[in-house]
Jmol script that loads the backbone (N, CA, C; Angstrom):
load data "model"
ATOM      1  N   UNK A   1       0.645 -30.525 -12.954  1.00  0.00           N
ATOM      2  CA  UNK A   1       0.735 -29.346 -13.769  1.00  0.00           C
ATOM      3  C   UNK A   1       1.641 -29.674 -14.950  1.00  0.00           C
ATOM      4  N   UNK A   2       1.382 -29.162 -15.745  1.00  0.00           N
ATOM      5  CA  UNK A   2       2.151 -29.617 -17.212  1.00  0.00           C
ATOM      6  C   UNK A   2       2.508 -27.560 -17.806  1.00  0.00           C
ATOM      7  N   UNK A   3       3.931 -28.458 -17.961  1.00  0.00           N
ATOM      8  CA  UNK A   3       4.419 -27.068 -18.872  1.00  0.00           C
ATOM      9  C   UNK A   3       5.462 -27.417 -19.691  1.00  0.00           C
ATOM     10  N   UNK A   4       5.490 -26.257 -20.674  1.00  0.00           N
ATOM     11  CA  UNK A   4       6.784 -26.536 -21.520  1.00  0.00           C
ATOM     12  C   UNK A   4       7.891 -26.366 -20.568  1.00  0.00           C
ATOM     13  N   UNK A   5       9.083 -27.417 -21.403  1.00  0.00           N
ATOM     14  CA  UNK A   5      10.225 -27.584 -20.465  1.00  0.00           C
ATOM     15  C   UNK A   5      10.884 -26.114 -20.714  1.00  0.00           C
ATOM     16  N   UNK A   6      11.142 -25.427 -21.665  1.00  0.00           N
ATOM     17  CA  UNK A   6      11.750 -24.493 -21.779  1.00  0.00           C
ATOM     18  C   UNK A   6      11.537 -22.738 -20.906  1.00  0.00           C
ATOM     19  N   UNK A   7       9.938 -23.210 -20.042  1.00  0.00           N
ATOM     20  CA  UNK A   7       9.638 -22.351 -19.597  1.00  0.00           C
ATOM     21  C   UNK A   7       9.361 -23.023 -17.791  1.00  0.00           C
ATOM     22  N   UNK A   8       9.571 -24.055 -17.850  1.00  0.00           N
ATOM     23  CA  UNK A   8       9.714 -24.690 -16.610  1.00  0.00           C
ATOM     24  C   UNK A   8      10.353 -23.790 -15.152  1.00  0.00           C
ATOM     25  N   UNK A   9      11.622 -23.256 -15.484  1.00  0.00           N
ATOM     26  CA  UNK A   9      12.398 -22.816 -14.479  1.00  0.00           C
ATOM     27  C   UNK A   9      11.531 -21.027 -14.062  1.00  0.00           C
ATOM     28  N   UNK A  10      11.070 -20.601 -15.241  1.00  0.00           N
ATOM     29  CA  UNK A  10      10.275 -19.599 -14.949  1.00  0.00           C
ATOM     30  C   UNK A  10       9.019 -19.704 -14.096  1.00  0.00           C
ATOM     31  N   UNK A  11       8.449 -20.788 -14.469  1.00  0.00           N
ATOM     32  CA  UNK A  11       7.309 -21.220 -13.565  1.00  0.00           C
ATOM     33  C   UNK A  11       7.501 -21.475 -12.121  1.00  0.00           C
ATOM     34  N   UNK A  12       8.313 -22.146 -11.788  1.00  0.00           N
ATOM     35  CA  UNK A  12       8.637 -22.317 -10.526  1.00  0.00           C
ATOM     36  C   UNK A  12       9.300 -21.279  -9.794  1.00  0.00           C
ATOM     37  N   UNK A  13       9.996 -20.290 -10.190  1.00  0.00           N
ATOM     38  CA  UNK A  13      10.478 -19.438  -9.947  1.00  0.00           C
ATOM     39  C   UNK A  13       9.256 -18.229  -9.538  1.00  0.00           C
ATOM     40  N   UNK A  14       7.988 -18.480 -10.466  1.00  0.00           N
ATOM     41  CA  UNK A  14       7.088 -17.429 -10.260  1.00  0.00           C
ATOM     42  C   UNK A  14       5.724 -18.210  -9.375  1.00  0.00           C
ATOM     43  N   UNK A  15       5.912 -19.691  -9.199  1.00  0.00           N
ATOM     44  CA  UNK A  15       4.900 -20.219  -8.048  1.00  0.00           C
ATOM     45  C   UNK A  15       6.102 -19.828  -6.652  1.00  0.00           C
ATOM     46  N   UNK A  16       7.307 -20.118  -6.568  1.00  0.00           N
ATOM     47  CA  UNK A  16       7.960 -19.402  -5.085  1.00  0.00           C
ATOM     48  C   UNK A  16       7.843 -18.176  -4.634  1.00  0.00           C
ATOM     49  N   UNK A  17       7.831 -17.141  -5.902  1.00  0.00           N
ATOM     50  CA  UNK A  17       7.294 -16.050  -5.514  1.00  0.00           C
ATOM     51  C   UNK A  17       6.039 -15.518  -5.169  1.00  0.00           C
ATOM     52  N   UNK A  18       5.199 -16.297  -5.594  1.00  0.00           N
ATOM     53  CA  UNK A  18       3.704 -16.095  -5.126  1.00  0.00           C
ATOM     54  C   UNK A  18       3.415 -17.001  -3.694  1.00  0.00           C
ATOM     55  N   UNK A  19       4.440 -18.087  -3.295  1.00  0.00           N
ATOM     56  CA  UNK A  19       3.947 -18.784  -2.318  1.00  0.00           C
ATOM     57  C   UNK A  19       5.044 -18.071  -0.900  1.00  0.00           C
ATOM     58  N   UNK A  20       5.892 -17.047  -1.220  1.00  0.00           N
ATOM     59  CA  UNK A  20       6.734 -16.409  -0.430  1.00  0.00           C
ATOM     60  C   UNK A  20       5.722 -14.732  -0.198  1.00  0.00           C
ATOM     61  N   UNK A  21       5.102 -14.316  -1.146  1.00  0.00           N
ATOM     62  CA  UNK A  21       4.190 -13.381  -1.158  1.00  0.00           C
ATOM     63  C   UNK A  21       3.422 -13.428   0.094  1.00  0.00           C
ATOM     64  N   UNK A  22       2.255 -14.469  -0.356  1.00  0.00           N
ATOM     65  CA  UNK A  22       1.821 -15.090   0.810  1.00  0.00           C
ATOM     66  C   UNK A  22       1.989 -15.257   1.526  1.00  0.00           C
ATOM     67  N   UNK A  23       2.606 -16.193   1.899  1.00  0.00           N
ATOM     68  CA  UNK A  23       3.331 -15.853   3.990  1.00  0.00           C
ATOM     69  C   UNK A  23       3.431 -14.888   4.067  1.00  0.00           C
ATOM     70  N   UNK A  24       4.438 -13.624   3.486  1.00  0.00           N
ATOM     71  CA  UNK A  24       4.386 -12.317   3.731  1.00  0.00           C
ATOM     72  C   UNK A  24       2.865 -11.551   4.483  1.00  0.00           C
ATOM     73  N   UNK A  25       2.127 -12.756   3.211  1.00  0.00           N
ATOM     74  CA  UNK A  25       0.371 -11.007   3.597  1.00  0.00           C
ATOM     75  C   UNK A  25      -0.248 -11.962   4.817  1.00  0.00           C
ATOM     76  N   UNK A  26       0.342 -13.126   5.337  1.00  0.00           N
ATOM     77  CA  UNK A  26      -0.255 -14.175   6.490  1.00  0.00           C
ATOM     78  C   UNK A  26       0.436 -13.600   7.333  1.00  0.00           C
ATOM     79  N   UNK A  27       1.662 -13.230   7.630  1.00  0.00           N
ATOM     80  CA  UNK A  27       2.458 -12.651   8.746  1.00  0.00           C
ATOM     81  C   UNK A  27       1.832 -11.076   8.984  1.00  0.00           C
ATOM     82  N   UNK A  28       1.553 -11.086   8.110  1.00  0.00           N
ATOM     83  CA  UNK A  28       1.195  -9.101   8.353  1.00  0.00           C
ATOM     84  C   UNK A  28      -0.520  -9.086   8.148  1.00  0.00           C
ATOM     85  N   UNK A  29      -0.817  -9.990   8.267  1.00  0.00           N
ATOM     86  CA  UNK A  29      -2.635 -10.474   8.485  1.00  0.00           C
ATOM     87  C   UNK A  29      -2.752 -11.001  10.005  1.00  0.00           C
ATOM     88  N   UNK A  30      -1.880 -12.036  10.286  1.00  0.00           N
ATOM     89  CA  UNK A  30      -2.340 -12.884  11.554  1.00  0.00           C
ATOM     90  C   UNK A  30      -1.264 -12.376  12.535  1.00  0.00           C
ATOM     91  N   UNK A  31      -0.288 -12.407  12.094  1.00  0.00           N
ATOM     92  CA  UNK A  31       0.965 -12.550  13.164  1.00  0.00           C
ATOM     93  C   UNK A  31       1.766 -13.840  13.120  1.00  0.00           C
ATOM     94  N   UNK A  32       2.803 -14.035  14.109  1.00  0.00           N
ATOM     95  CA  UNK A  32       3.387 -15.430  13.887  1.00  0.00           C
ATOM     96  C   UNK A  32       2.214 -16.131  14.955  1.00  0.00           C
ATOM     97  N   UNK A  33       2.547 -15.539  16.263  1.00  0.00           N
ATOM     98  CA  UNK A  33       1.482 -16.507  17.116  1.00  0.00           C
ATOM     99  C   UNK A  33       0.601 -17.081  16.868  1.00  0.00           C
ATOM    100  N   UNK A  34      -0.190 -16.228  16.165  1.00  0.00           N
ATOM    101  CA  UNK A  34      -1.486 -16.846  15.158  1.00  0.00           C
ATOM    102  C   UNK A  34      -1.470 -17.693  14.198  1.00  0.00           C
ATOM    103  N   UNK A  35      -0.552 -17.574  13.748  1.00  0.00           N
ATOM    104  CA  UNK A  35      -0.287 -18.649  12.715  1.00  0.00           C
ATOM    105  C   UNK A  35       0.324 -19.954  13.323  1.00  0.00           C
ATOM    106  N   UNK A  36       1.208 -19.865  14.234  1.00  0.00           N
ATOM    107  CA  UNK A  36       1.303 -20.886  14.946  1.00  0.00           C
ATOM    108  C   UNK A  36       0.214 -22.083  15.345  1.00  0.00           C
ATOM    109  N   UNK A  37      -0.607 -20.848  16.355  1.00  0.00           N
ATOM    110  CA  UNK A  37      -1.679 -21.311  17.051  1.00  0.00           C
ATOM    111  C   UNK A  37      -2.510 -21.942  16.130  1.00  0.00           C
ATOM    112  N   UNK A  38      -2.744 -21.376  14.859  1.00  0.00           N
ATOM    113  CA  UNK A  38      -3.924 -22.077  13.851  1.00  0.00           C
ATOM    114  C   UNK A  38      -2.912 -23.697  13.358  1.00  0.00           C
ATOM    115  N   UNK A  39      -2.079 -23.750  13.080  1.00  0.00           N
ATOM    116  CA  UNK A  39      -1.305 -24.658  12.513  1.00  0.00           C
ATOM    117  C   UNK A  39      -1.421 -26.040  13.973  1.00  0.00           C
ATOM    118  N   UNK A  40      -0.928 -25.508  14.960  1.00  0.00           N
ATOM    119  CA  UNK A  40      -0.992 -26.332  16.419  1.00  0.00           C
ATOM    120  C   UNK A  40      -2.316 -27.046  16.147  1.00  0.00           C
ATOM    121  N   UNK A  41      -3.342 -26.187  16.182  1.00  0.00           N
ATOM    122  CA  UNK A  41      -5.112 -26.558  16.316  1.00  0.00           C
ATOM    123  C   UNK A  41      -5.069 -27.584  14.712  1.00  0.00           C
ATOM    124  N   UNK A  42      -4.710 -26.771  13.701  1.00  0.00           N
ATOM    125  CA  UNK A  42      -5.056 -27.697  12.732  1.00  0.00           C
ATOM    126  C   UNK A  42      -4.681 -29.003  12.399  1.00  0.00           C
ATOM    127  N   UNK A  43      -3.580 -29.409  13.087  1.00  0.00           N
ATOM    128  CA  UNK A  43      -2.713 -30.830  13.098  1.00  0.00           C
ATOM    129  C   UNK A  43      -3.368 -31.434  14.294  1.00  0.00           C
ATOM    130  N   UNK A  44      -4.240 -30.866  15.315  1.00  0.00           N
ATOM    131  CA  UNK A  44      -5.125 -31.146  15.963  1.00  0.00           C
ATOM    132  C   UNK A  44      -3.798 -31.958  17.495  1.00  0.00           C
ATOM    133  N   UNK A  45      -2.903 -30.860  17.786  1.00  0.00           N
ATOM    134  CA  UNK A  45      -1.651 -32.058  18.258  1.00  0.00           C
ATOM    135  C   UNK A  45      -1.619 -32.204  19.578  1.00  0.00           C
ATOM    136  N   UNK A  46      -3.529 -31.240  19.777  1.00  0.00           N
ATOM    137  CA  UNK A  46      -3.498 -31.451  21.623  1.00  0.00           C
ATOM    138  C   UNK A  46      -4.152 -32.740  21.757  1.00  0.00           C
ATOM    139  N   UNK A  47      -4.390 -33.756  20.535  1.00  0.00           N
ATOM    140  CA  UNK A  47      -4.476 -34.671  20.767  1.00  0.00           C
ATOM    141  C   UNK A  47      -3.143 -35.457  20.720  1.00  0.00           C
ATOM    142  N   UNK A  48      -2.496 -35.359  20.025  1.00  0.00           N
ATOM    143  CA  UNK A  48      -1.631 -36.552  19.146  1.00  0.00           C
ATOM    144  C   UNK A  48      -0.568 -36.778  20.553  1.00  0.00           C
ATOM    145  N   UNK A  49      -0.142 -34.939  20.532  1.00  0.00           N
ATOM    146  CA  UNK A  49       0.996 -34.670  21.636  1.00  0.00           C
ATOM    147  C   UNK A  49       2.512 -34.972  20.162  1.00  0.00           C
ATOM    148  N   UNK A  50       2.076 -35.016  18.830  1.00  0.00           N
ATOM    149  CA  UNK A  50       2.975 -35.178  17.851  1.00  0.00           C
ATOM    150  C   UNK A  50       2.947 -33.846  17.145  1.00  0.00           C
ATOM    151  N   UNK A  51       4.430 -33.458  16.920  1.00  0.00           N
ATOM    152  CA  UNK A  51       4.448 -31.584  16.478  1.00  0.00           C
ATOM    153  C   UNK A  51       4.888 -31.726  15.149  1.00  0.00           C
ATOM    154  N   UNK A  52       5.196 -32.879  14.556  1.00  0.00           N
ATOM    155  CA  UNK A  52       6.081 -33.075  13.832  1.00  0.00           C
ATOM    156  C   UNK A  52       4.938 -32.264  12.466  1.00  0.00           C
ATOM    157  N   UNK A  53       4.273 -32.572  12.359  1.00  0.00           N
ATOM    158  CA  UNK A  53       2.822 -31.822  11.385  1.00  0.00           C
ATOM    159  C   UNK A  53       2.843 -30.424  10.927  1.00  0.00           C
ATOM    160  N   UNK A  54       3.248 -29.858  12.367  1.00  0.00           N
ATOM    161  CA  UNK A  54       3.395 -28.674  12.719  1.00  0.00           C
ATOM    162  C   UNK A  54       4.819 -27.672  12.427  1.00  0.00           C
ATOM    163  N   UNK A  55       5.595 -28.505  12.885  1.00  0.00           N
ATOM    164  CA  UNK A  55       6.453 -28.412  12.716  1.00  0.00           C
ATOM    165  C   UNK A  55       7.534 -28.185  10.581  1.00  0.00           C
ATOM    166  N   UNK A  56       6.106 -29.170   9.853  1.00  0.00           N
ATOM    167  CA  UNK A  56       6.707 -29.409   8.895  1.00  0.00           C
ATOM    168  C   UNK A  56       5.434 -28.174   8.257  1.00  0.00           C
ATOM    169  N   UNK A  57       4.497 -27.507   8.297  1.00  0.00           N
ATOM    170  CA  UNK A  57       3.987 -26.718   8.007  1.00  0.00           C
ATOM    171  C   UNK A  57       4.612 -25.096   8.531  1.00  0.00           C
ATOM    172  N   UNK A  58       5.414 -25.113   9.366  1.00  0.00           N
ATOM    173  CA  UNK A  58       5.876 -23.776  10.008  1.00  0.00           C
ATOM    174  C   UNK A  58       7.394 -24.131   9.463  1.00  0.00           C
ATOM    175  N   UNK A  59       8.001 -24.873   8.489  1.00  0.00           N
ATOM    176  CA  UNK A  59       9.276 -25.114   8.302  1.00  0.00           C
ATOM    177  C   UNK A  59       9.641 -23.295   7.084  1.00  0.00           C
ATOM    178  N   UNK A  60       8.774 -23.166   6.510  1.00  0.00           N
ATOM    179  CA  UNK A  60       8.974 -22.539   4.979  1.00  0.00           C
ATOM    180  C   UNK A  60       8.820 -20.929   5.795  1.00  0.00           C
ATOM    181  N   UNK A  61       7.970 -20.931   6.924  1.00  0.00           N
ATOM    182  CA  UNK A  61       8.042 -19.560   7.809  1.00  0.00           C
ATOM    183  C   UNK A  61       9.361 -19.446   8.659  1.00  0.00           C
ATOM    184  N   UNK A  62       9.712 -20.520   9.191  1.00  0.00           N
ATOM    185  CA  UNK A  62      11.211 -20.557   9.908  1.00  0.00           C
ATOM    186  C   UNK A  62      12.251 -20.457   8.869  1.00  0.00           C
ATOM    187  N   UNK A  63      11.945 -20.795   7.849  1.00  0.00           N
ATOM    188  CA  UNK A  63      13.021 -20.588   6.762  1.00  0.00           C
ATOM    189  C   UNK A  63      13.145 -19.053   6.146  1.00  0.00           C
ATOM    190  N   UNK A  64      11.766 -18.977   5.687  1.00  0.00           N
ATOM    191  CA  UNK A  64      12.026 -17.444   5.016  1.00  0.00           C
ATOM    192  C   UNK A  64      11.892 -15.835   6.795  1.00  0.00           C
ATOM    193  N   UNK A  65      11.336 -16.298   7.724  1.00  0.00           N
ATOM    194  CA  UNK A  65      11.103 -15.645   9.063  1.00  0.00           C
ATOM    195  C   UNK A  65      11.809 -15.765  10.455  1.00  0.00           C
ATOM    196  N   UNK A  66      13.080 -16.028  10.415  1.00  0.00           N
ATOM    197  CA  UNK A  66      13.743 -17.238  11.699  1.00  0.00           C
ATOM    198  C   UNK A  66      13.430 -16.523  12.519  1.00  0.00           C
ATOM    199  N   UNK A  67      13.401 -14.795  12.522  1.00  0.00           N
ATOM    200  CA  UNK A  67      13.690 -14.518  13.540  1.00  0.00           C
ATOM    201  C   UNK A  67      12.192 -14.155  13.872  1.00  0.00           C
ATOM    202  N   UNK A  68      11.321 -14.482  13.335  1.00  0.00           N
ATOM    203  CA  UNK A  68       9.635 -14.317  13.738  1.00  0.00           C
ATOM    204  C   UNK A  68       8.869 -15.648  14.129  1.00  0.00           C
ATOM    205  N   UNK A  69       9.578 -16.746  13.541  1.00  0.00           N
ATOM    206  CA  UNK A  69       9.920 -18.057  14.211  1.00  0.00           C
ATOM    207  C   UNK A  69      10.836 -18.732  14.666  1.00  0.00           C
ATOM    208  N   UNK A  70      10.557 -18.164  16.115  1.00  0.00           N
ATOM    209  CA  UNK A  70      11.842 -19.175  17.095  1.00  0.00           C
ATOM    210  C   UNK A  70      11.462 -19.796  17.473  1.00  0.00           C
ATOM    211  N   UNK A  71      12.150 -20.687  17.884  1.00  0.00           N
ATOM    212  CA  UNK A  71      11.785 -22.178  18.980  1.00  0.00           C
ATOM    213  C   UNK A  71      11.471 -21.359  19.746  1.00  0.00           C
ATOM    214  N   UNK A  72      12.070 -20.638  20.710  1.00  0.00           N
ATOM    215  CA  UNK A  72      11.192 -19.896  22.114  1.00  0.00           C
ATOM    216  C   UNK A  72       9.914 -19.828  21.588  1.00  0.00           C
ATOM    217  N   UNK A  73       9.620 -18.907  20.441  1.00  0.00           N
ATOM    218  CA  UNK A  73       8.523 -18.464  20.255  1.00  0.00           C
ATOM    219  C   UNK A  73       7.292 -19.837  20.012  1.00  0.00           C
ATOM    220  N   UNK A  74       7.711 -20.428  19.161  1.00  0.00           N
ATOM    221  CA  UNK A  74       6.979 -21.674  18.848  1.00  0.00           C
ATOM    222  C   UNK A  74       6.713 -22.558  20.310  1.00  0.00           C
ATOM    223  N   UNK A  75       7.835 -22.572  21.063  1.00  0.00           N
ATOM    224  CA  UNK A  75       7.611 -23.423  22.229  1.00  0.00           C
ATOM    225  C   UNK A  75       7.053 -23.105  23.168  1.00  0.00           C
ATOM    226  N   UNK A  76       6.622 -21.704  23.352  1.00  0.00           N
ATOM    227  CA  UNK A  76       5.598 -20.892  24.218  1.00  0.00           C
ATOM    228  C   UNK A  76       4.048 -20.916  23.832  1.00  0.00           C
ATOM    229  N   UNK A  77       3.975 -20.580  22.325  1.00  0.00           N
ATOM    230  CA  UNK A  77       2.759 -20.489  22.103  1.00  0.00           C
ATOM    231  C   UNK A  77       2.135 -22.318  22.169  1.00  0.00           C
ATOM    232  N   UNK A  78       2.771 -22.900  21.956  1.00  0.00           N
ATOM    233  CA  UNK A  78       2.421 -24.375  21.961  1.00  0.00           C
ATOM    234  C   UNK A  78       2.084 -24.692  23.191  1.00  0.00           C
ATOM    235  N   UNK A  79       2.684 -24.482  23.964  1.00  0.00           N
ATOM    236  CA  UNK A  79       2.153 -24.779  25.928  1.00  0.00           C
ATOM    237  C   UNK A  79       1.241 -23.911  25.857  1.00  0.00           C
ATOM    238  N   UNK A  80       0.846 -22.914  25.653  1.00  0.00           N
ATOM    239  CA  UNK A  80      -0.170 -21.939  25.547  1.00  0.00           C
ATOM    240  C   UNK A  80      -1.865 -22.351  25.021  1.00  0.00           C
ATOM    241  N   UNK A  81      -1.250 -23.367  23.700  1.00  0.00           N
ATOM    242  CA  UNK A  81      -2.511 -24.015  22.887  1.00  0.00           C
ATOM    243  C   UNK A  81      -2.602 -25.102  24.314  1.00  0.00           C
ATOM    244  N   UNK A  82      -1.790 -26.042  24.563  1.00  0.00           N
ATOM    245  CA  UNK A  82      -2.152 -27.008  25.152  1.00  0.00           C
ATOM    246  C   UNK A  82      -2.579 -26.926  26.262  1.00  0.00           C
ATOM    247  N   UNK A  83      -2.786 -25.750  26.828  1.00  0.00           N
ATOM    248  CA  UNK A  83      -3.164 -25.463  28.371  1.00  0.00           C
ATOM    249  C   UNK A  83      -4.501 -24.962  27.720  1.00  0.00           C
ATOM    250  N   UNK A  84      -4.633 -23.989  26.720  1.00  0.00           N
ATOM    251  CA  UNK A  84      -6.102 -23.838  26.399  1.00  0.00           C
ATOM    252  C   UNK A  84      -6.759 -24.875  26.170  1.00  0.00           C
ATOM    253  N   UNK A  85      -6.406 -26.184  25.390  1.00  0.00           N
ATOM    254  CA  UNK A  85      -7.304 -27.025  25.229  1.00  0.00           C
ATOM    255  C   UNK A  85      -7.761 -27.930  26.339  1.00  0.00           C
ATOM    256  N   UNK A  86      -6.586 -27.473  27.263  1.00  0.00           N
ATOM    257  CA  UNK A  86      -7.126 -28.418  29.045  1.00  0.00           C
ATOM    258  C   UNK A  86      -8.191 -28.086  29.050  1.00  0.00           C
ATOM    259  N   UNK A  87      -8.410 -26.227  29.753  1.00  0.00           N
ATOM    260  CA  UNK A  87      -9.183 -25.940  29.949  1.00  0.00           C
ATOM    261  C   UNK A  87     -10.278 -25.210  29.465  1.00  0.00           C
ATOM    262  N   UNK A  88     -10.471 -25.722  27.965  1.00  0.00           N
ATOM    263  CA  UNK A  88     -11.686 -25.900  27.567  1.00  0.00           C
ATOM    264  C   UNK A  88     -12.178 -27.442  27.137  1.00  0.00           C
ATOM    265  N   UNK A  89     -11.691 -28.278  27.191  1.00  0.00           N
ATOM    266  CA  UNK A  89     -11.733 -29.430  27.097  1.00  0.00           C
ATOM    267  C   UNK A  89     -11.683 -29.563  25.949  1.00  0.00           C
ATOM    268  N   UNK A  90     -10.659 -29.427  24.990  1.00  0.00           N
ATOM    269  CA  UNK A  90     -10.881 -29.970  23.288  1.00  0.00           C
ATOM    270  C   UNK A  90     -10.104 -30.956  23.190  1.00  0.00           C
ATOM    271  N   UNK A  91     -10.775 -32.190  23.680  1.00  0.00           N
ATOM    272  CA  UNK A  91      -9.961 -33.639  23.039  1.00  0.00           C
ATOM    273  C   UNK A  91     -11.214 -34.521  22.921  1.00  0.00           C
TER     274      UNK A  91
END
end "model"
wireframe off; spacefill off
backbone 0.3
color backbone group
C-alpha cells in the first residue's frame, strides 16, 4: 500500500479501527467458541497437534477480548474440536 507520509499515521490509525470493528461484528456474529472452533479447524491442528497457528490468529481477540478469550476457554473448546475430529474421523 502506498501513501503519503504525512497522512500515514491517519491511515493506520483508521485500518486498526476497521480491523478492531470487525472482530467486534465476528464476536457478536459467531461467538468466541465459534471463532475459536473455526480458527482450530482452519490451521487444520487436529492434524498437526501444533496450536501455535491458532494461537497467533486468536492473539488480536485475546488482546482486544481477554476476558472472552481465556485459556480455560480456548483450552476447552480445543479438546472439544479434537474429540470431534476423533469421532468423525477428520484426519
Amino acid at each position: 500500500m502506498i501513501c503519503p507520509e504525512a497522512t500515514a499515521e491517519e491511515l493506520i490509525k483508521g485500518l486498526e479501527k476497521i480491523t478492531e470493528e470487525g472482530i467486534q461484528q465476528d464476536i457478536e456474529d459467531n461467538g468466541p467458541e465459534a471463532i475459536i472452533e473455526r480458527e482450530y479447524f482452519n490451521h487444520e491442528t487436529q492434524l498437526s497437534r501444533d496450536q501455535s497457528g491458532v494461537m497467533d490468529a486468536l492473539s488480536i481477540y485475546k488482546e482486544l477480548y481477554p476476558d472472552k478469550f481465556t485459556k480455560e476457554l480456548i483450552k476447552e473448546v480445543f479438546s472439544r474440536c479434537f474429540e470431534d475430529a476423533l469421532q468423525n474421523e477428520w484426519f
